[in-house]
C-alpha positions as CSV (number, residue, x, y, z in Angstrom):
1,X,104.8,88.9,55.2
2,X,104.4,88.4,51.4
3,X,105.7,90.5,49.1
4,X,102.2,91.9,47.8
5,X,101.5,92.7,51.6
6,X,104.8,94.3,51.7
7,X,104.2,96.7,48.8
8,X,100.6,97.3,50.1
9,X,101.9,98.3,53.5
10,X,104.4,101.1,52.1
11,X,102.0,102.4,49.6
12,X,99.5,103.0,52.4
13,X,102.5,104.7,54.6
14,X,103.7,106.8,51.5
15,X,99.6,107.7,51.0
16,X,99.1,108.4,54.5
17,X,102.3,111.0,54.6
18,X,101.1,112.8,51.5
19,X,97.8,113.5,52.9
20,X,99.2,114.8,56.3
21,X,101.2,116.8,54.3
22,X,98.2,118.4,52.2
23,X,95.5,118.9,55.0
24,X,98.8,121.0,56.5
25,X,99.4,123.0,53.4
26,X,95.3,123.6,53.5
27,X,95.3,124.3,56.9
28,X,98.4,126.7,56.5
29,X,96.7,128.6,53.8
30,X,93.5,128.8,56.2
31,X,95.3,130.6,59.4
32,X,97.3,132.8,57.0
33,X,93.8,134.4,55.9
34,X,93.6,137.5,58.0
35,X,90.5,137.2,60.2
36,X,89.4,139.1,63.8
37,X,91.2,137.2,66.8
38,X,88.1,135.2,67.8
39,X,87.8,133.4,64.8
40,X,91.7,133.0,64.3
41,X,91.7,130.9,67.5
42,X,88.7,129.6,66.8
43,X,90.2,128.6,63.4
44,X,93.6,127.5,65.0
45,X,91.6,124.9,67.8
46,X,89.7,123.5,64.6
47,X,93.1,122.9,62.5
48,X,94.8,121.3,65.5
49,X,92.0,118.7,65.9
50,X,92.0,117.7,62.5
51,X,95.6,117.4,61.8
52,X,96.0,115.5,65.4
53,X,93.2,113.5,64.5
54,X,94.7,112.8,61.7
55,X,98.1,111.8,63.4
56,X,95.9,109.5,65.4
57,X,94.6,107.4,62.5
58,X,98.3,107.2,60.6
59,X,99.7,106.2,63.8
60,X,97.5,103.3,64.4
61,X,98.4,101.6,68.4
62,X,101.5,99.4,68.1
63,X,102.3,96.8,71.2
64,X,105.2,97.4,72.7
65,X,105.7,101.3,71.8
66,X,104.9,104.6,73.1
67,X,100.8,105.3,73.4
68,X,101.3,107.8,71.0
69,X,98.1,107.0,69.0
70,X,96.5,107.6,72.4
71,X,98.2,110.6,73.4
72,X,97.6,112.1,69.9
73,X,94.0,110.8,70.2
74,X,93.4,113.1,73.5
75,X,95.2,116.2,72.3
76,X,92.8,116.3,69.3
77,X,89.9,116.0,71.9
78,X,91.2,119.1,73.9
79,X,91.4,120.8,70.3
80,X,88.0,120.0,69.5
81,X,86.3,120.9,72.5
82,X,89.0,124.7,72.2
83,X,87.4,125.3,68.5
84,X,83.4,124.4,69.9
85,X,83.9,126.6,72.8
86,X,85.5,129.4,71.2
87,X,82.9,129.1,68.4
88,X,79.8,129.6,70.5
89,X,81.1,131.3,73.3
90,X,82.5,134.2,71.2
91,X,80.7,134.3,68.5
92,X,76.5,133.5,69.6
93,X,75.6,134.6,66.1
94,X,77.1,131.2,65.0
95,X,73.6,129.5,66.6
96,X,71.5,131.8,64.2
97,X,72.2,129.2,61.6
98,X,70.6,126.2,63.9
99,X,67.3,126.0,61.6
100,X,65.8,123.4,59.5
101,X,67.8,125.5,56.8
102,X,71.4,124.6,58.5
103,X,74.3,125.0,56.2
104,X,75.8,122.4,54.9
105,X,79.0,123.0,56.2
106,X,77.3,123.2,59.7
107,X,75.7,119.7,59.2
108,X,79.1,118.2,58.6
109,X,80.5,119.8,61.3
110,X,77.8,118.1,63.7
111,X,78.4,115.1,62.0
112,X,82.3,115.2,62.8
113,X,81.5,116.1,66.8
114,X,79.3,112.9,66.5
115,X,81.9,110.7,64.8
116,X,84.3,112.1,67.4
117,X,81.7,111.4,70.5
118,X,81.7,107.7,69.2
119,X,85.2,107.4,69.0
120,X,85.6,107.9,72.7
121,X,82.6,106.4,73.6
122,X,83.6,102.9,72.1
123,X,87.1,103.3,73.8
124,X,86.0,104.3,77.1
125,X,82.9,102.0,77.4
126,X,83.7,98.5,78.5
127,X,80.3,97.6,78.3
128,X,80.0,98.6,74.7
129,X,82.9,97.0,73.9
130,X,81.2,93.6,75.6
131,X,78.6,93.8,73.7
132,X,79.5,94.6,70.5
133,X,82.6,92.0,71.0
134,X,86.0,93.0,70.2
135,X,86.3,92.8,66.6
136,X,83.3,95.2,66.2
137,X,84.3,97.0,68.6
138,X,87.6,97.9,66.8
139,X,85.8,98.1,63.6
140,X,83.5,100.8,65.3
141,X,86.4,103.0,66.5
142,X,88.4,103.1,63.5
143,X,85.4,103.3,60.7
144,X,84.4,106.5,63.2
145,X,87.6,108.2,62.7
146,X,87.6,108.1,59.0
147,X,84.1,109.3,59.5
148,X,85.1,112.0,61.7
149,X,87.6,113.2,59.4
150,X,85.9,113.2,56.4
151,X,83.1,114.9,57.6
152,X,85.9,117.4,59.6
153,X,87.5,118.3,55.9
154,X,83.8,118.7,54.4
155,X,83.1,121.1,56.9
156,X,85.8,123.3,56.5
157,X,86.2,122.6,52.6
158,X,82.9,124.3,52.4
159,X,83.0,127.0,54.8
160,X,82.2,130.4,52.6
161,X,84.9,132.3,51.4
162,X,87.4,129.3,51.5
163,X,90.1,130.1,48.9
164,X,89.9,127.2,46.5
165,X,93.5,126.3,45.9
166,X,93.1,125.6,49.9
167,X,90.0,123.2,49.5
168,X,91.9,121.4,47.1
169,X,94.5,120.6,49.3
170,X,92.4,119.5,51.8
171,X,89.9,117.4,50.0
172,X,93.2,115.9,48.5
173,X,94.8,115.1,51.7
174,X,91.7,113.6,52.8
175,X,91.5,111.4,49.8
176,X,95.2,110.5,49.9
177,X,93.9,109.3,54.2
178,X,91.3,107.3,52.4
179,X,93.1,105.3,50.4
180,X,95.7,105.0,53.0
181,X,92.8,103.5,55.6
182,X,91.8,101.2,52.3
183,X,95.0,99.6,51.7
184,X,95.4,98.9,55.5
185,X,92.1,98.7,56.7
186,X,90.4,95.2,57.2
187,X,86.7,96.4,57.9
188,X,87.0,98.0,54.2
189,X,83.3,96.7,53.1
190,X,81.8,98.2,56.8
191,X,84.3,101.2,55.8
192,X,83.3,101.8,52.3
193,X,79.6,101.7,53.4
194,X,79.8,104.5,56.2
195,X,81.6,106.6,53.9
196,X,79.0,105.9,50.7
197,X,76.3,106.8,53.3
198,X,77.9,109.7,54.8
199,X,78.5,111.3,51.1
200,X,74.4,110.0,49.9
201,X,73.0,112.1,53.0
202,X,75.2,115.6,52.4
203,X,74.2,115.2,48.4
204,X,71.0,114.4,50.0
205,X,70.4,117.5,51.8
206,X,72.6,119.7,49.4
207,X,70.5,118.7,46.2
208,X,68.4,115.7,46.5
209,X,64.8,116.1,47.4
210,X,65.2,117.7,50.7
211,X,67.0,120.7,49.4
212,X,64.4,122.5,48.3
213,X,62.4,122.0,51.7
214,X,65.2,123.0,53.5
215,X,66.1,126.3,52.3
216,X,62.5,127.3,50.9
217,X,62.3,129.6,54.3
218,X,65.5,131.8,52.8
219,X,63.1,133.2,50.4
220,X,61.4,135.0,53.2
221,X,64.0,135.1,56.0
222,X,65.6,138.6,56.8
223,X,68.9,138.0,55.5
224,X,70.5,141.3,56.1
225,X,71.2,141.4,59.9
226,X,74.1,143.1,58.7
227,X,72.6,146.6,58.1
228,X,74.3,147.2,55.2
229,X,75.5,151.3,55.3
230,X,75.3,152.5,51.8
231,X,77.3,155.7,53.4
232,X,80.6,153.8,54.7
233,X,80.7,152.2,51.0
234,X,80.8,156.1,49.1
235,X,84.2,155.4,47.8
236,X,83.4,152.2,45.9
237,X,81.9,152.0,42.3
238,X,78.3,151.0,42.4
239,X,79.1,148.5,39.7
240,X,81.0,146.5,42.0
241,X,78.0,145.2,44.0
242,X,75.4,146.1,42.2
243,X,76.2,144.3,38.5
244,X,72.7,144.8,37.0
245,X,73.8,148.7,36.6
246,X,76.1,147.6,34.2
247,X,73.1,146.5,31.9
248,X,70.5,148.0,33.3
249,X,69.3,144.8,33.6
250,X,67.3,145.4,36.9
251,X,66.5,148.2,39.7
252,X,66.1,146.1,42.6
253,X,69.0,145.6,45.7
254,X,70.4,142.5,45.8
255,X,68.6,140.8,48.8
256,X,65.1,140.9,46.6
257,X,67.0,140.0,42.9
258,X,68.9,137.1,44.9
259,X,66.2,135.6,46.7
260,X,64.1,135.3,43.8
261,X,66.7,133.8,41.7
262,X,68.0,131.1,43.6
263,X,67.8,129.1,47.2
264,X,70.3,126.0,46.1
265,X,72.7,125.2,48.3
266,X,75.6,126.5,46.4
267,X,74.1,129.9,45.4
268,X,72.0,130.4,49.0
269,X,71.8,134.0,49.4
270,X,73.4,134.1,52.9
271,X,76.2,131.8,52.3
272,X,76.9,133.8,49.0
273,X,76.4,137.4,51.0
274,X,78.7,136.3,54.0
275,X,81.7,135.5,51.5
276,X,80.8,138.2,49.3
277,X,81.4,140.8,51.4
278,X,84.2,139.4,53.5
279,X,85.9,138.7,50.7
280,X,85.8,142.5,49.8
281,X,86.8,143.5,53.2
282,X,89.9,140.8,53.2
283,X,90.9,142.1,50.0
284,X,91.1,145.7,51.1
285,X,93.1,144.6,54.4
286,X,95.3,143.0,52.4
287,X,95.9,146.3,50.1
288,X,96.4,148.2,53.4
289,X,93.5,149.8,53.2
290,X,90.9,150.8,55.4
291,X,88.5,147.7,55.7
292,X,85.5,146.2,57.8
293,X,84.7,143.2,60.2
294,X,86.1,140.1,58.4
295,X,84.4,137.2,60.2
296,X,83.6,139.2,63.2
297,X,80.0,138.5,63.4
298,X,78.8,140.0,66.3
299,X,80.1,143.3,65.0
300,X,77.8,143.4,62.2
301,X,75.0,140.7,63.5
302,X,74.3,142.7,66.9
């Protein structure tokens, strides 16, 4: 091995380790969020598949050594399948948001299951494998795992409410996997081209000419399942929600005021709603005070 090759090799390993060690920092800031018990464990399944999926890519099958790539590999699968299940099964709200006018966060979620279907699918399938010939085949598996976990991090990088300094983290650790997967990686044009096409159909759908189609049906979807109770809110200033009181800038609520202003993907009334008012409610647990649902939907979506 030359010395260039040498000094590639340790800068991926050093690159791979600091971005385990960020998606775990993110993903500790993420469970310590208080939340109902549902989505905790919900939350917990999700952050064991991505940090054992991303165990399985920096620990790439060696001849000769323990499977641990493919035990890692499995584990991550049982995680996966923990967070979908305890997703939908305990929360059915969640498939509220299954329109035309999907979150983005959502989308990238699907796309990671996808990525994640493929994986196993070109490992388990000998007659894939035939066909596409072992060199693709590889290519396949591996360029699907990146894919999987940068779509993974997108989807929980964007989830609402997500404190910032723990987005960070996690986009960091997944660009420090990137350029791990770079430096190693021989498919890096096949590689560099899923990943380009990946990011061109999120800005796509977040902001390119299909936004707009997308979420033109918020404008006259009923947003408020919550039934917001002015009466369990008495003891807060009005100010506090409702900022146009301030400057007497408007008399509308904020449903009608909101709608009208914006649909975009980053200000999209529910999204903005959702963190809004967990965010209050978080808060106020935190304080020891008395505080509502946090991300128990079915307790305000009945």
């Amino acid at each position: 091995m030359s010395q260039r090759a040498r000094w590639l090799q340790m800068l991926a390993s050093h690159a791979g380790r600091a971005g385990l060690v960020s998606l775990a920092f993110g993903m500790v800031v993420l469970l310590w969020q208080p939340t109902d018990t549902a989505w905790w464990a919900a939350r917990l399944f999700g952050a064991a598949a991505l940090m054992l999926t991303s165990g399985t890519l920096f620990m790439r099958p060696v001849p000769g050594r323990r499977p641990l790539h493919r035990i890692f590999g499995w584990a991550a699968l049982a995680a996966l399948v923990g967070h979908v299940t305890m997703t939908t099964a305990f929360q059915p709200v969640f498939l509220r948001w299954l329109t035309p006018a999907v979150p983005i966060e959502i989308v990238a979620g699907i796309a990671a299951l996808l990525a994640f279907l493929l994986v196993l699918l070109v490992q388990r399938s000998r007659l894939l494998r035939r066909r596409l010939g072992p060199f693709s085949s590889l290519a396949v598996h591996r360029i699907a795992g990146y894919l999987l976990i940068a779509a993974a991090c997108t989807h929980i990088a964007l989830i609402a409410g997500m404190a910032v300094f723990a987005a960070t983290a996690l986009l960091a650790g997944l660009a420090f996997l990137l350029i791990e997967g770079l430096l190693r990686e021989r498919h890096i044009v096949r590689l560099t081209v899923t990943l380009a096409l990946f990011i061109s159909a999120i800005a796509w759908l977040a902001m390119g000419s299909m936004a707009e189609t997308r979420l033109a049906s918020l404008r006259q979807a009923p947003i408020d399942h919550a039934r917001f109770l002015h009466t369990d809110h008495t003891g807060l200033a009005c100010a506090g929600c409702h900022h146009n009181f301030v400057d007497r800038s408007g008399s509308e609520n904020c449903l009608t005021c909101h709608k009208r202003i914006s649909v975009s993907e980053t200000m999209r009334i529910d999204r903005m709603f959702h963190a809004f008012c967990s965010d209050c409610h978080r808060m106020d647990k935190h304080a020891d005070k008395k505080a509502g649902p946090i991300e128990d939907c079915a307790g305000c979506h009945g």
